[in-house]
Chimera marker file (.cmm) of the C-alpha trace (Angstrom):
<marker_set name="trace">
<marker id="1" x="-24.166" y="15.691" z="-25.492" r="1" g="1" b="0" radius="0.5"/>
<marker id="2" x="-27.863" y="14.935" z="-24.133" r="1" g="1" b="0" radius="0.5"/>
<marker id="3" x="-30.109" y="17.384" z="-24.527" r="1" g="1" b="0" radius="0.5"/>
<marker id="4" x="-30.408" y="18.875" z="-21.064" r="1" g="1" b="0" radius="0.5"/>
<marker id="5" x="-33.339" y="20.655" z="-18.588" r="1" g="1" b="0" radius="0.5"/>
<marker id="6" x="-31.686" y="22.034" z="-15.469" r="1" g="1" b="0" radius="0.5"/>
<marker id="7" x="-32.772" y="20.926" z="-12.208" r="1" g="1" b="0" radius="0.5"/>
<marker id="8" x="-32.328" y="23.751" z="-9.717" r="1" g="1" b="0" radius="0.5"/>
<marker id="9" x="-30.127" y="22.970" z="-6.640" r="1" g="1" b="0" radius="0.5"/>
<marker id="10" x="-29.711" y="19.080" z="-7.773" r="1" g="1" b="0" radius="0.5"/>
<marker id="11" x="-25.765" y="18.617" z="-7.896" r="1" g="1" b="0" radius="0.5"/>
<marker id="12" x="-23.800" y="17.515" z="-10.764" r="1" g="1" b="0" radius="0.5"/>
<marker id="13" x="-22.482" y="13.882" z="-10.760" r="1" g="1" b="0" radius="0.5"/>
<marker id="14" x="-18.671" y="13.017" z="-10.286" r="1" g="1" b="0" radius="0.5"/>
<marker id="15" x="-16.899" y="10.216" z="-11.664" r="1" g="1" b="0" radius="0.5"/>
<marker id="16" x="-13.117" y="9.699" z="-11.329" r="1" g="1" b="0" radius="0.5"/>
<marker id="17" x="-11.674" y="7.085" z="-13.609" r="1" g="1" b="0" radius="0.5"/>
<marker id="18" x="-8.386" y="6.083" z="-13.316" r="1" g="1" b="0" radius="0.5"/>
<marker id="19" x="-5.725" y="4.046" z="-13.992" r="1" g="1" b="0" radius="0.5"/>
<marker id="20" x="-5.859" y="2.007" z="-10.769" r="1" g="1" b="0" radius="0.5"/>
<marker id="21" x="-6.990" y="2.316" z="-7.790" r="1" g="1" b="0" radius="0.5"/>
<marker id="22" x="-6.053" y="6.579" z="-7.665" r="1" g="1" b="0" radius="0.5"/>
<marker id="23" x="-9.439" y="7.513" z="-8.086" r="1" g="1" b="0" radius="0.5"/>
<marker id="24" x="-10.817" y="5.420" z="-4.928" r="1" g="1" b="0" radius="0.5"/>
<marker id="25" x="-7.636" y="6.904" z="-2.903" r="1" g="1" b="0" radius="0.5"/>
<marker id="26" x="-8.412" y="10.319" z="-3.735" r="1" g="1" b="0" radius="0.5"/>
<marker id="27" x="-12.036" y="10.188" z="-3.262" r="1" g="1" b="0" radius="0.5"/>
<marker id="28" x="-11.125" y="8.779" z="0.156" r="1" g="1" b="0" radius="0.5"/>
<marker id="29" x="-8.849" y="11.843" z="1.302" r="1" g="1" b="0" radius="0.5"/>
<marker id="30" x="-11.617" y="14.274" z="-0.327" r="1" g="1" b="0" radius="0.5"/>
<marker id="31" x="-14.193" y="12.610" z="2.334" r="1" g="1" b="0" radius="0.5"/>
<marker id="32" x="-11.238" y="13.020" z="5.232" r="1" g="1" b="0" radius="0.5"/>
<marker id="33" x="-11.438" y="16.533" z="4.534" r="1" g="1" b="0" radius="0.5"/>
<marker id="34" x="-15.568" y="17.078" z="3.414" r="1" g="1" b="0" radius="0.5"/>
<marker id="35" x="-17.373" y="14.099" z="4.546" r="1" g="1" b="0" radius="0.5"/>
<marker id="36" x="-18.957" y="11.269" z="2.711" r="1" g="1" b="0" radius="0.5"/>
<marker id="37" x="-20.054" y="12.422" z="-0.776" r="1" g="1" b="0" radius="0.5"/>
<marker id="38" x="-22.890" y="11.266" z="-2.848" r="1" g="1" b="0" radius="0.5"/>
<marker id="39" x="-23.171" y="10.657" z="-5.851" r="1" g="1" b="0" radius="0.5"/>
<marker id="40" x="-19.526" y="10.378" z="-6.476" r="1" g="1" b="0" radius="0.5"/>
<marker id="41" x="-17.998" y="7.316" z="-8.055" r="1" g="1" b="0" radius="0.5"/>
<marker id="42" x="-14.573" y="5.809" z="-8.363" r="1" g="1" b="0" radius="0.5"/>
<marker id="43" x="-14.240" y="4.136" z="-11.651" r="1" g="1" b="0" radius="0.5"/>
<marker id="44" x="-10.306" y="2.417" z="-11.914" r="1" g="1" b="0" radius="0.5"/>
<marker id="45" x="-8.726" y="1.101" z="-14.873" r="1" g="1" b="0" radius="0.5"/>
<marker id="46" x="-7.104" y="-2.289" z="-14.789" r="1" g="1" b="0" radius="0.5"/>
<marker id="47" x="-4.789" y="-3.910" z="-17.249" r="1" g="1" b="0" radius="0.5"/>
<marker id="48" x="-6.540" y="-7.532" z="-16.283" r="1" g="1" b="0" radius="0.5"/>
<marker id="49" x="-9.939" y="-6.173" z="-17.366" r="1" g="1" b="0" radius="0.5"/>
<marker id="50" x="-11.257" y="-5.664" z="-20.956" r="1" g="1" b="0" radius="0.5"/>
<marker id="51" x="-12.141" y="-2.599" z="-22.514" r="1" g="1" b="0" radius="0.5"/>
<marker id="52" x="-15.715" y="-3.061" z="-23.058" r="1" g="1" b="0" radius="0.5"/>
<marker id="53" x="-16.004" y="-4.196" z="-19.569" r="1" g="1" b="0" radius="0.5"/>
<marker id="54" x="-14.500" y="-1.359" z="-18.194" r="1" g="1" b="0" radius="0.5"/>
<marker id="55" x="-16.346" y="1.095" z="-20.922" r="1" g="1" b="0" radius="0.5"/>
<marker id="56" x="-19.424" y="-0.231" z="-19.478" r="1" g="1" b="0" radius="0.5"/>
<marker id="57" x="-18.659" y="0.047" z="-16.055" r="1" g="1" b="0" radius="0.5"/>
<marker id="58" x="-18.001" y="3.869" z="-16.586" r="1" g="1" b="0" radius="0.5"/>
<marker id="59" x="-21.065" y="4.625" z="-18.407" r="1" g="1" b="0" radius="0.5"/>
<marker id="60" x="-22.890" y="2.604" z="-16.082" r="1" g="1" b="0" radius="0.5"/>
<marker id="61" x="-21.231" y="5.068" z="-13.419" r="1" g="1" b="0" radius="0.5"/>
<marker id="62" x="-22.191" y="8.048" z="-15.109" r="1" g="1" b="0" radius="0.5"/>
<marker id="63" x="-25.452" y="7.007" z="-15.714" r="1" g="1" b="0" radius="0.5"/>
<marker id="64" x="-26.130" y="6.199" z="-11.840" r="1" g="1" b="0" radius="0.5"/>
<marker id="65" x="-24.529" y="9.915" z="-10.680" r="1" g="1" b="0" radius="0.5"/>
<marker id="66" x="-26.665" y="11.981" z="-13.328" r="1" g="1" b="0" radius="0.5"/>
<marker id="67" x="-29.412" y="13.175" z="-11.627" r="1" g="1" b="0" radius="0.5"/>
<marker id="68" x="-30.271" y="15.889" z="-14.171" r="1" g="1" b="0" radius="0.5"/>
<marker id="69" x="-27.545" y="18.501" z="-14.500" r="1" g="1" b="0" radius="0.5"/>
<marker id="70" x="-24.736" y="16.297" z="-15.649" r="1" g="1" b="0" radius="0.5"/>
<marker id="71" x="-21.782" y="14.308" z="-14.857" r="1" g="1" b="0" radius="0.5"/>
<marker id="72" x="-18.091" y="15.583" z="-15.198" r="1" g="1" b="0" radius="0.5"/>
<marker id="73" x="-15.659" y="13.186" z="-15.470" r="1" g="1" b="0" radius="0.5"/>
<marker id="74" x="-12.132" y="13.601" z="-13.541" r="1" g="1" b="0" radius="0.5"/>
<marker id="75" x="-9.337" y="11.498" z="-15.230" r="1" g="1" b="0" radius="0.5"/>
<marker id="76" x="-5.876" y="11.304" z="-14.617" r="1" g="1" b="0" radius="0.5"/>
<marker id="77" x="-4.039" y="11.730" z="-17.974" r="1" g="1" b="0" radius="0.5"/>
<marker id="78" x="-4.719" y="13.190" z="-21.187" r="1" g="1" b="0" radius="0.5"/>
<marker id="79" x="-3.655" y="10.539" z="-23.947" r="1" g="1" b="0" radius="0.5"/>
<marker id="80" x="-4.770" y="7.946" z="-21.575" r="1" g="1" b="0" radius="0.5"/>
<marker id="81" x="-7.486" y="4.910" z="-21.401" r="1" g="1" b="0" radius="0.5"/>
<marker id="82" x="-9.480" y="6.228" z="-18.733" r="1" g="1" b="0" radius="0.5"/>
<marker id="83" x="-9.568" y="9.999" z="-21.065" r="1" g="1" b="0" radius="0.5"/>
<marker id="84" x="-9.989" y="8.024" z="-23.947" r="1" g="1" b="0" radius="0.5"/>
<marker id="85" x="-13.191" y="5.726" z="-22.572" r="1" g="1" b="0" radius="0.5"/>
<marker id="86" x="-14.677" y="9.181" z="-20.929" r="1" g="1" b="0" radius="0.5"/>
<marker id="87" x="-14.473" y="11.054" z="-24.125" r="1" g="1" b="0" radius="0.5"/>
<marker id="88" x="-16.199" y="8.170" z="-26.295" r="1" g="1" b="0" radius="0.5"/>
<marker id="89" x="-19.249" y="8.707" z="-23.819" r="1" g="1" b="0" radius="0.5"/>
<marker id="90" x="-19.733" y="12.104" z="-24.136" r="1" g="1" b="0" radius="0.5"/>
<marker id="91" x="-21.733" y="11.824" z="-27.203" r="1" g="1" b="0" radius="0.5"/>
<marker id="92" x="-24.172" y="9.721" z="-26.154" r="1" g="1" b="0" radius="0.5"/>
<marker id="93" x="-24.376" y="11.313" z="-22.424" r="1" g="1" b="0" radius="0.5"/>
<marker id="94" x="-24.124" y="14.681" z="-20.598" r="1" g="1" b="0" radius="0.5"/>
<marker id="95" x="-20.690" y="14.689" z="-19.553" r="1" g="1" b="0" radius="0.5"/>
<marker id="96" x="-17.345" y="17.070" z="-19.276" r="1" g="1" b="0" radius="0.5"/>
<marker id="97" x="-14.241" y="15.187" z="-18.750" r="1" g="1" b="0" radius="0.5"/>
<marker id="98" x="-11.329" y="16.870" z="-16.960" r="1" g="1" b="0" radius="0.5"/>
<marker id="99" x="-7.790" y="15.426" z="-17.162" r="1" g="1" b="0" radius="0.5"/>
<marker id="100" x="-5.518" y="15.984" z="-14.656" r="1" g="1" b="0" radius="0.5"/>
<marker id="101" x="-7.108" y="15.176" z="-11.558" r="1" g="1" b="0" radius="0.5"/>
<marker id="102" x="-5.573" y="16.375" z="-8.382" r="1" g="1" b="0" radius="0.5"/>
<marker id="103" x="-6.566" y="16.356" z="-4.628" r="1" g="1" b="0" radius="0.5"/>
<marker id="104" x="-7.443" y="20.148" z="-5.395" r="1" g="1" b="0" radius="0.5"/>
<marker id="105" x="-9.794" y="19.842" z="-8.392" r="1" g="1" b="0" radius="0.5"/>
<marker id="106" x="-11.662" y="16.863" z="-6.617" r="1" g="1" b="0" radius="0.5"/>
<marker id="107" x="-12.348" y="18.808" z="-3.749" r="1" g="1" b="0" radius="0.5"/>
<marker id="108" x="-13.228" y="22.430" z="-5.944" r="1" g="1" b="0" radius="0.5"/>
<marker id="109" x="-15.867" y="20.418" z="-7.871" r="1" g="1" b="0" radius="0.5"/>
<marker id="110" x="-16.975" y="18.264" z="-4.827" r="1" g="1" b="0" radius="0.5"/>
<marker id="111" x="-17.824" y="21.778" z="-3.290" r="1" g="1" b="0" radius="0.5"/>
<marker id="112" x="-19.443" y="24.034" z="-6.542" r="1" g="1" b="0" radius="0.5"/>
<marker id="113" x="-21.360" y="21.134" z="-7.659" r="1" g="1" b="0" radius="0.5"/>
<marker id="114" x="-24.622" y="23.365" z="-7.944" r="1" g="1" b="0" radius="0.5"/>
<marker id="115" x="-22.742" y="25.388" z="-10.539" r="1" g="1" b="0" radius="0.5"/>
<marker id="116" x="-23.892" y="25.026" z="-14.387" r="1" g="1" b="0" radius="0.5"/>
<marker id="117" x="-21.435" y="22.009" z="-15.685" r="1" g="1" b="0" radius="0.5"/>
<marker id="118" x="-19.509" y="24.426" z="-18.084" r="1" g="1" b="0" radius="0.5"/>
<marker id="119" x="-18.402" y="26.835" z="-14.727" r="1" g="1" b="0" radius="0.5"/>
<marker id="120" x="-17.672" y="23.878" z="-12.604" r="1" g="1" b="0" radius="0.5"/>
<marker id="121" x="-15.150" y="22.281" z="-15.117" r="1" g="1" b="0" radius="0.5"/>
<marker id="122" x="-13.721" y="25.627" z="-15.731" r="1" g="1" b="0" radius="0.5"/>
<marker id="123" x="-13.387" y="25.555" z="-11.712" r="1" g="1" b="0" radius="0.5"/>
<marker id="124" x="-12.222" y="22.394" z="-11.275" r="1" g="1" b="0" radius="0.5"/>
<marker id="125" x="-9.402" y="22.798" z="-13.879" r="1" g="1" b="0" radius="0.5"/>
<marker id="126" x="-8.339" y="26.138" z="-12.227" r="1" g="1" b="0" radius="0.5"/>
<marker id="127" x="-7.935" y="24.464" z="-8.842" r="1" g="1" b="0" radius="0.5"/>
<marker id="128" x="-5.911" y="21.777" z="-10.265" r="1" g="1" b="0" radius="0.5"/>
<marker id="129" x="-3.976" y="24.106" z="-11.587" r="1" g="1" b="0" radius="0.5"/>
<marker id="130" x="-3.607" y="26.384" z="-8.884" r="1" g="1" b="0" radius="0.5"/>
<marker id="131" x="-3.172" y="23.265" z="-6.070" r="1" g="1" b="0" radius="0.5"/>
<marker id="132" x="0.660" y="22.780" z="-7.800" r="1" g="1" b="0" radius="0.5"/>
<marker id="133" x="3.232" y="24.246" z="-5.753" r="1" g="1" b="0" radius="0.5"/>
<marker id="134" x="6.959" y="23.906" z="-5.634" r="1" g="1" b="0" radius="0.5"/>
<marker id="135" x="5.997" y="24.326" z="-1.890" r="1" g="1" b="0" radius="0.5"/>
<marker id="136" x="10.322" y="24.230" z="-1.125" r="1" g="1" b="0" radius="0.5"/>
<marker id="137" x="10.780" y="27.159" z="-3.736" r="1" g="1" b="0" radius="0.5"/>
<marker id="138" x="8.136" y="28.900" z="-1.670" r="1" g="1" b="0" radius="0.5"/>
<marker id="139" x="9.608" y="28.179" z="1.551" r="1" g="1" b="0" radius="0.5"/>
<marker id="140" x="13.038" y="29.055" z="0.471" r="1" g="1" b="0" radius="0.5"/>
<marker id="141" x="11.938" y="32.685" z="-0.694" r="1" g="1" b="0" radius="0.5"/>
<marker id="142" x="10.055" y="32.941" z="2.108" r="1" g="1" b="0" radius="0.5"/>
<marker id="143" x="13.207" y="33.040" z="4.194" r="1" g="1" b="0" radius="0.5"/>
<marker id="144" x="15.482" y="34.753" z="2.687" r="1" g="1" b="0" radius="0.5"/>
<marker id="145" x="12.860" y="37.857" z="3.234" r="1" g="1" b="0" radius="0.5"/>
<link id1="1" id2="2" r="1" g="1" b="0" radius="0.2"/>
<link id1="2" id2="3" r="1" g="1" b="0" radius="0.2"/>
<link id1="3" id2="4" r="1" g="1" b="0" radius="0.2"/>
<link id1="4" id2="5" r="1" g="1" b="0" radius="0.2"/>
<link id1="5" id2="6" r="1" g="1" b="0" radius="0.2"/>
<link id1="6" id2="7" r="1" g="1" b="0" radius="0.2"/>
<link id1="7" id2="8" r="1" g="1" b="0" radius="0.2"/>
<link id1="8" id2="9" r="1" g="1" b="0" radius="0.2"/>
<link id1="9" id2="10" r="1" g="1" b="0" radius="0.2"/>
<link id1="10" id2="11" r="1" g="1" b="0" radius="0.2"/>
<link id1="11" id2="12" r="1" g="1" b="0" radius="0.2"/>
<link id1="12" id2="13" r="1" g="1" b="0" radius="0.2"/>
<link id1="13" id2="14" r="1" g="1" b="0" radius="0.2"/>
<link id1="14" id2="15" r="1" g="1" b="0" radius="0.2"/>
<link id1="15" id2="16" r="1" g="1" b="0" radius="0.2"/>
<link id1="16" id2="17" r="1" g="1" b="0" radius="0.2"/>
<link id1="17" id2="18" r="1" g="1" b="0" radius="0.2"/>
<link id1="18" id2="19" r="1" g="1" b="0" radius="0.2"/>
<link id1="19" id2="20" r="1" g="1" b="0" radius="0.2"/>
<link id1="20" id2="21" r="1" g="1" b="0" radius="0.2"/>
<link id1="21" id2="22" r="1" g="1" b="0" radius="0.2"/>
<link id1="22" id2="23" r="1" g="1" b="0" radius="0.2"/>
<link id1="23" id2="24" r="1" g="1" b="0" radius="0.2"/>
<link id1="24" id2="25" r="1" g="1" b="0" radius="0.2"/>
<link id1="25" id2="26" r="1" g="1" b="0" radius="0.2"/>
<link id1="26" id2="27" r="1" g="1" b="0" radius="0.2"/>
<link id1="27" id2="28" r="1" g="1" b="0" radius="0.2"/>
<link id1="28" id2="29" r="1" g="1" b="0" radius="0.2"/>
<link id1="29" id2="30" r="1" g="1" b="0" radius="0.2"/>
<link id1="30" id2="31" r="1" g="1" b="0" radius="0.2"/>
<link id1="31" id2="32" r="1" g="1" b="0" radius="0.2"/>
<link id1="32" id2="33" r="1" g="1" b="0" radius="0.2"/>
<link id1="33" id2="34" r="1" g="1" b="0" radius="0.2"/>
<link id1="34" id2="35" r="1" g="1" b="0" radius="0.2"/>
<link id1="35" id2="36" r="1" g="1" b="0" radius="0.2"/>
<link id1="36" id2="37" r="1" g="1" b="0" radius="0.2"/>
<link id1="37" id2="38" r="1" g="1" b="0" radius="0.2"/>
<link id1="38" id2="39" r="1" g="1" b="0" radius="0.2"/>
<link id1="39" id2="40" r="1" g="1" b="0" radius="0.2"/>
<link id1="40" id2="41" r="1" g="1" b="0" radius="0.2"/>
<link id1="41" id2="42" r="1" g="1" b="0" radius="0.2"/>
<link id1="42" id2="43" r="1" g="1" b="0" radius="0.2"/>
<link id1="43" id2="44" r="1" g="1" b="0" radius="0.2"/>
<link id1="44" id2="45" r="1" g="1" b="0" radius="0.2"/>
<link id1="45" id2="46" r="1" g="1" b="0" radius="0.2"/>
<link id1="46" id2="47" r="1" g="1" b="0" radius="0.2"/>
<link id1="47" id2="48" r="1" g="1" b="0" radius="0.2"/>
<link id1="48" id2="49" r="1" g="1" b="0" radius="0.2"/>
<link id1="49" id2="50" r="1" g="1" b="0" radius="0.2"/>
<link id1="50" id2="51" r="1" g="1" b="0" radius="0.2"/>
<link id1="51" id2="52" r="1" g="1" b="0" radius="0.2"/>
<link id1="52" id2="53" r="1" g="1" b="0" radius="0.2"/>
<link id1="53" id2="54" r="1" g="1" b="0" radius="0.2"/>
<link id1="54" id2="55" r="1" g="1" b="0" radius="0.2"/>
<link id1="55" id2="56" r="1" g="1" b="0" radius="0.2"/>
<link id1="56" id2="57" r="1" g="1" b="0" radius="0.2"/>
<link id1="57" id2="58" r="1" g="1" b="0" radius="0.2"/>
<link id1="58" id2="59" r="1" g="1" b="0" radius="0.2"/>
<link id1="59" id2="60" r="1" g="1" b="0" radius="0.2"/>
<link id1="60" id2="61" r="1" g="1" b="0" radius="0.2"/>
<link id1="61" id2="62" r="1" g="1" b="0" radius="0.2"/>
<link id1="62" id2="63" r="1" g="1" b="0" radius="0.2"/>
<link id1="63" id2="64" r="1" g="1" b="0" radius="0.2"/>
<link id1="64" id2="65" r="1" g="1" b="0" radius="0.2"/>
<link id1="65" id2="66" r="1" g="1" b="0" radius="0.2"/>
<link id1="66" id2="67" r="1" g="1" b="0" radius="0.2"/>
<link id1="67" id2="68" r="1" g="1" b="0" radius="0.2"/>
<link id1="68" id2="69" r="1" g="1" b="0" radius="0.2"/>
<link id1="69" id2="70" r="1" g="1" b="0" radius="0.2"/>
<link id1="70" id2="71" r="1" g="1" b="0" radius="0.2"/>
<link id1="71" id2="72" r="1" g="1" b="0" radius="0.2"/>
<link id1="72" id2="73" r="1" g="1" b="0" radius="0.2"/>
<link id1="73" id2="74" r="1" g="1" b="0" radius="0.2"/>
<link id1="74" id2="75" r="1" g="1" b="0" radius="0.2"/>
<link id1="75" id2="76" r="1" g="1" b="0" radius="0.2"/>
<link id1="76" id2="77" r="1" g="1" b="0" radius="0.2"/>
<link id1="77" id2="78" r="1" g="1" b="0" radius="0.2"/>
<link id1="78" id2="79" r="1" g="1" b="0" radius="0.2"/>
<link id1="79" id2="80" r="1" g="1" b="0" radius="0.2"/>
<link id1="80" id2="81" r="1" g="1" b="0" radius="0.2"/>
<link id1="81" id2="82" r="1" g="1" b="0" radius="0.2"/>
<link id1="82" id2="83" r="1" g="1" b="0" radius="0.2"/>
<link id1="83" id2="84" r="1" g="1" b="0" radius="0.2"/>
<link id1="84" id2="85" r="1" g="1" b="0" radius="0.2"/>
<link id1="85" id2="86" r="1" g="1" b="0" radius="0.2"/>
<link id1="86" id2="87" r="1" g="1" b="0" radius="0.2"/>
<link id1="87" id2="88" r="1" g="1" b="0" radius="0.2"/>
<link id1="88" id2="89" r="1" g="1" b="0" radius="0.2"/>
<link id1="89" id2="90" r="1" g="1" b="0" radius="0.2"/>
<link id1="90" id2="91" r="1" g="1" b="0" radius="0.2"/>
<link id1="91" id2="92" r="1" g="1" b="0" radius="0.2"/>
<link id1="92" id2="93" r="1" g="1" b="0" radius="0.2"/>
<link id1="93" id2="94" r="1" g="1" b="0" radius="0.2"/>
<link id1="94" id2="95" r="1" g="1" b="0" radius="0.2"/>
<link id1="95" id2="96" r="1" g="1" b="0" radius="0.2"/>
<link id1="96" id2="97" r="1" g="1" b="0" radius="0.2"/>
<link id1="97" id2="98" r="1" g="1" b="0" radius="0.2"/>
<link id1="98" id2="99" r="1" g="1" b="0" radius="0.2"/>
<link id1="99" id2="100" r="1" g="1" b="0" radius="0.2"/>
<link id1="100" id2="101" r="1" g="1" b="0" radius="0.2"/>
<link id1="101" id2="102" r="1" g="1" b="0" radius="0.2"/>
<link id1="102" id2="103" r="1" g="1" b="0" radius="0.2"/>
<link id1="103" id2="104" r="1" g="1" b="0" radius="0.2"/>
<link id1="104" id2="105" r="1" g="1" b="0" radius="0.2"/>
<link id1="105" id2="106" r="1" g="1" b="0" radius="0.2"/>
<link id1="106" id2="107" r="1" g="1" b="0" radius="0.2"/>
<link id1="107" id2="108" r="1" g="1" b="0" radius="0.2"/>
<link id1="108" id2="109" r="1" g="1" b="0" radius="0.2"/>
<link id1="109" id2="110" r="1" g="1" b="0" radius="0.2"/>
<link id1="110" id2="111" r="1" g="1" b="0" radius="0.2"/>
<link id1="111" id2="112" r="1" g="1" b="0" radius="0.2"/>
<link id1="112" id2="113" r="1" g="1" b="0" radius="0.2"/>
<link id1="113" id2="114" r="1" g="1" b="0" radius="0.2"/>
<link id1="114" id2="115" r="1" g="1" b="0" radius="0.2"/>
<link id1="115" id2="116" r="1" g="1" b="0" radius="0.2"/>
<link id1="116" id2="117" r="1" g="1" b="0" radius="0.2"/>
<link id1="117" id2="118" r="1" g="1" b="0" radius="0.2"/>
<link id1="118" id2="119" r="1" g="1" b="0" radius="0.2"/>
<link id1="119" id2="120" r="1" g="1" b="0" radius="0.2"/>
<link id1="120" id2="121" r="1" g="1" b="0" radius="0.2"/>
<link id1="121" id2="122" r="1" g="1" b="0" radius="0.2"/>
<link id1="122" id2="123" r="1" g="1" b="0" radius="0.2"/>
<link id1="123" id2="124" r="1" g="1" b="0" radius="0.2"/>
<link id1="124" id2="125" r="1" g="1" b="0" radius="0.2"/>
<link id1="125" id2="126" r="1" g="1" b="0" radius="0.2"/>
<link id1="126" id2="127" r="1" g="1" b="0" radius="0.2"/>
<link id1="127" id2="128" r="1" g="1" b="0" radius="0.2"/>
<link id1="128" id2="129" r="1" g="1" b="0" radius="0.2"/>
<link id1="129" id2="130" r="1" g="1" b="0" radius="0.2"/>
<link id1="130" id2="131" r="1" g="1" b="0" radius="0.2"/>
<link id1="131" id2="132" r="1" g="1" b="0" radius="0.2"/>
<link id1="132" id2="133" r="1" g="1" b="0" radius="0.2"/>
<link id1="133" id2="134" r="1" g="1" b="0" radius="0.2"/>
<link id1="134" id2="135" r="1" g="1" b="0" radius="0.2"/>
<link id1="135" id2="136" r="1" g="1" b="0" radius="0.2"/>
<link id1="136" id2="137" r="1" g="1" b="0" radius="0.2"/>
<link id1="137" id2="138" r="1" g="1" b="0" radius="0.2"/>
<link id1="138" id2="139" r="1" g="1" b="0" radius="0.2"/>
<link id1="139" id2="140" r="1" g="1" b="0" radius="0.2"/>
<link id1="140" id2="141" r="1" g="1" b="0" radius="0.2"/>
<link id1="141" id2="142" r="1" g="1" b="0" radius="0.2"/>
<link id1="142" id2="143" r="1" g="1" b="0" radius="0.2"/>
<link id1="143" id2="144" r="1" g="1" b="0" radius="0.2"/>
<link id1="144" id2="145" r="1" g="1" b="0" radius="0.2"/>
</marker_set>
């Protein structure tokens, strides 16, 4: 990881990548719910693109959301190419990558983006986490109370 000096009250860069277009999609429903977000990118993964290309458009991503305190990067699947390309970066910039990327997480670290990056990825996993429900189970004990 870069070395890093903190930059009080400057917020911590997102960028989804994904296989597809599910990083655009969800950064869409994030800004139904908070608003247009800046320094936010959707990076998606496509089979008729090369890997370098795409490599390059994600650290290109990265680079333009890093504004001093780091970049966390939200993927979709552990194991997969959009993981894979994230975690070769994180070397060479100052990046957490997060797999797993729900509607939940997006919007936990879209709102605690002033937190050190360690804290907010903690966050942002724990909201994924917590966001999965088996919402009929729930309902169902619900009425038989």
């Amino acid at each position: 990881m870069a070395a890093q000096t903190e930059k009080k009250n400057v917020p911590i860069g997102v960028v989804l990548v994904t296989h597809g277009t599910l990083g655009e999609t969800l950064l869409r429903a994030a800004e139904m719910v908070m608003g247009a977000q800046e320094n936010c990118i959707a990076i998606g993964v496509d089979v008729n693109k090369g890997v370098d290309e795409t490599l390059e458009a994600v650290r290109k991503a990265i680079q333009s959301v890093e504004k001093g305190n780091g970049v966390v990067a939200l993927t979709d699947l552990f194991g997969g190419s959009p993981t894979t390309m994230s975690l070769s970066l994180m070397k060479s910039e100052n990046l957490e990558v997060i797999t797993g990327v729900n509607l939940p997480m997006l919007v936990a670290t879209l709102q605690s983006r002033t937190m050190k990056l360690p804290a907010l990825a903690e966050k942002a996993m724990e909201a994924g986490q917590q966001g999965i429900k088996v919402a009929g189970a729930m309902l169902r004990r619900k009425a038989k109370k």
